[in-house]
N, C-alpha and C positions, 0 to 999 in steps of 0.2 A: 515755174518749170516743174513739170512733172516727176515722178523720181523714175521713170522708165525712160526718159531722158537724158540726154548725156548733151552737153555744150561742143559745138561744134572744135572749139577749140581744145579741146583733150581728145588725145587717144586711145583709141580702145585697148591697147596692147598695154602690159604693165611696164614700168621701167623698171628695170633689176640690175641692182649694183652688187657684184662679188668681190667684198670684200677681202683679207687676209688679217690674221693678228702676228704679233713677231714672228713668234716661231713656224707661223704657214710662211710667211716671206722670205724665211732666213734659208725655211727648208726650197721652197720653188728657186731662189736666187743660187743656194749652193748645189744645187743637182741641174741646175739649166733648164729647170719647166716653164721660164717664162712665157714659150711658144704655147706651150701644150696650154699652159691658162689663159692666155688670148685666145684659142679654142673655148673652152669652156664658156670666157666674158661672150664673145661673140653669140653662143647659143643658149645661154643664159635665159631670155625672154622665153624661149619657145619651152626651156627643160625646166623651167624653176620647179615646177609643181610636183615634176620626182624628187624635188633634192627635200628631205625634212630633218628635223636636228635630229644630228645619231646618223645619217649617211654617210657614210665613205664615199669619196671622190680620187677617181685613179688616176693623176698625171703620168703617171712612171708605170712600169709593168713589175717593180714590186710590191706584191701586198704589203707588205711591212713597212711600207712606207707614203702608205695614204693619206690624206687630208680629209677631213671630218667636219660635216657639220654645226658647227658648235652653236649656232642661233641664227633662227630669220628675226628681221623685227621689220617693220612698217616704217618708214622714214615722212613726216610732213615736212615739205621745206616749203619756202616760199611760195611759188608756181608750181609745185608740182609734188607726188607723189611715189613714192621707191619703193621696191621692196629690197631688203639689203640681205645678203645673205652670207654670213662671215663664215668663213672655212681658217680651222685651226688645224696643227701638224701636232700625231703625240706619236714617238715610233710604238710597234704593235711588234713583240715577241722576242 
């Protein structure tokens, strides 16, 4: 196979899994962003490419209380390919 080739059975889009560490969870679970971050998961594939570590990410409409991205990394599993992209909670001000 050529390397301009691509196996029919992979997608062309990437898979992107947004992660959380405790305190992004504790903080989305104690303020009620779960919604707001199914937003995010959902548009994940299409947005990854803005998000880079050092972004803030606004569930809530206070600044002071963003989520950050603390690291992308590349996932191999099995079958397939991720990119992960873990969002931490630190309060700002």
């Amino acid at each position: 196979m050529s390397a301009n080739m691509m196996p029919a059975s992979l997608s062309p889009g990437p898979k992107v899994r947004i992660t959380l560490t405790a305190a992004g969870q504790n903080h989305v679970l104690r303020n009620g962003l779960g919604p707001r971050l199914a937003v995010l998961m959902e548009h994940a594939p299409r947005i990854h490419t803005a998000l880079a570590s050092g972004d803030r990410v606004a569930l809530s409409e206070s600044a002071t209380q963003d989520l950050y991205v603390l690291r992308r990394r590349v996932v191999v599993e099995t079958r397939d390919v991720v990119l992960e992209i873990i969002l931490d909670f630190m309060p700002i001000g």
